[in-house]
C-alpha positions in Angstrom: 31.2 -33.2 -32.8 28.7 -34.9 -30.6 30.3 -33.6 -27.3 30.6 -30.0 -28.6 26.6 -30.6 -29.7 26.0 -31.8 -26.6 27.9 -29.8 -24.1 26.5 -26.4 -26.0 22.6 -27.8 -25.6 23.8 -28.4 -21.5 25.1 -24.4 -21.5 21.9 -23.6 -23.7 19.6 -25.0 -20.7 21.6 -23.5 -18.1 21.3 -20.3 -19.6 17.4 -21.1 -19.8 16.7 -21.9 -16.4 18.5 -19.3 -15.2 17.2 -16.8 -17.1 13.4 -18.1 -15.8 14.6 -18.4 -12.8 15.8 -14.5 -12.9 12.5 -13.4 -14.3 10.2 -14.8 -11.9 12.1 -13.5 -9.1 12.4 -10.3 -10.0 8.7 -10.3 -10.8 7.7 -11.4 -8.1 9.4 -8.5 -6.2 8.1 -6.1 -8.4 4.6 -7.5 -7.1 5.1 -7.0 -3.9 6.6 -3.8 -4.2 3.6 -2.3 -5.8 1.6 -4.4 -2.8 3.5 -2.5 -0.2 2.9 0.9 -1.8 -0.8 0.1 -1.7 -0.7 -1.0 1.5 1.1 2.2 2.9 -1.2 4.2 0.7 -4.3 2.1 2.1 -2.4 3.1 5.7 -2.0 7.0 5.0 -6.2 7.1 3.8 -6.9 5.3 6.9 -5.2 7.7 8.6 -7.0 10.8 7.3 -10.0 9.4 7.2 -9.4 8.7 11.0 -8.2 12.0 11.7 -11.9 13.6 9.5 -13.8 11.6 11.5 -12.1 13.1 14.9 -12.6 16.6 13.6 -16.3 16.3 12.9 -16.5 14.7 16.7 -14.9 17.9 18.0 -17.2 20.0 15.8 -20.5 18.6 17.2 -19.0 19.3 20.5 -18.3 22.6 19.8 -21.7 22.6 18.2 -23.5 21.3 21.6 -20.9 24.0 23.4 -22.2 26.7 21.4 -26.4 25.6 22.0 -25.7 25.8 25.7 -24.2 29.4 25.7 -26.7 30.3 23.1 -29.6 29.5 25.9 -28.2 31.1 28.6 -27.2 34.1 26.9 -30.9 34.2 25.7 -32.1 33.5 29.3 -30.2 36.9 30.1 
């Protein structure tokens, strides 16, 4: 009776530490799952935001392009 108590309380903390060890892994790859989204989302705003600040670059060049032909259509 002693060996069957005992052998069941060794399977009992297997089972335990097994089942820790199974839930902290798979949380911590949940984490950084949800860390790589964000950082690819962080990546793709970068990106836009990039990409805005080119456009408004090439409209105050246009803008500049558009002054000069404005004067010398005026000096005409």
């Amino acid at each position: 009776m002693m060996r069957k108590t005992w052998f069941l309380s060794l399977v009992a903390a297997i089972i335990l530490t097994l089942g820790i060890f199974t839930f902290n892994l798979f949380g911590k790859d949940n984490s950084s799952e949800s860390n790589d989204g964000v950082k690819q989302l962080s990546g793709k705003i970068d990106r836009v935001l990039k990409n805005q600040e080119d456009i408004i670059a090439k409209l105050a060049d246009i803008r500049q392009e558009l002054d000069v032909i404005r004067v010398r259509a005026s000096r005409r």
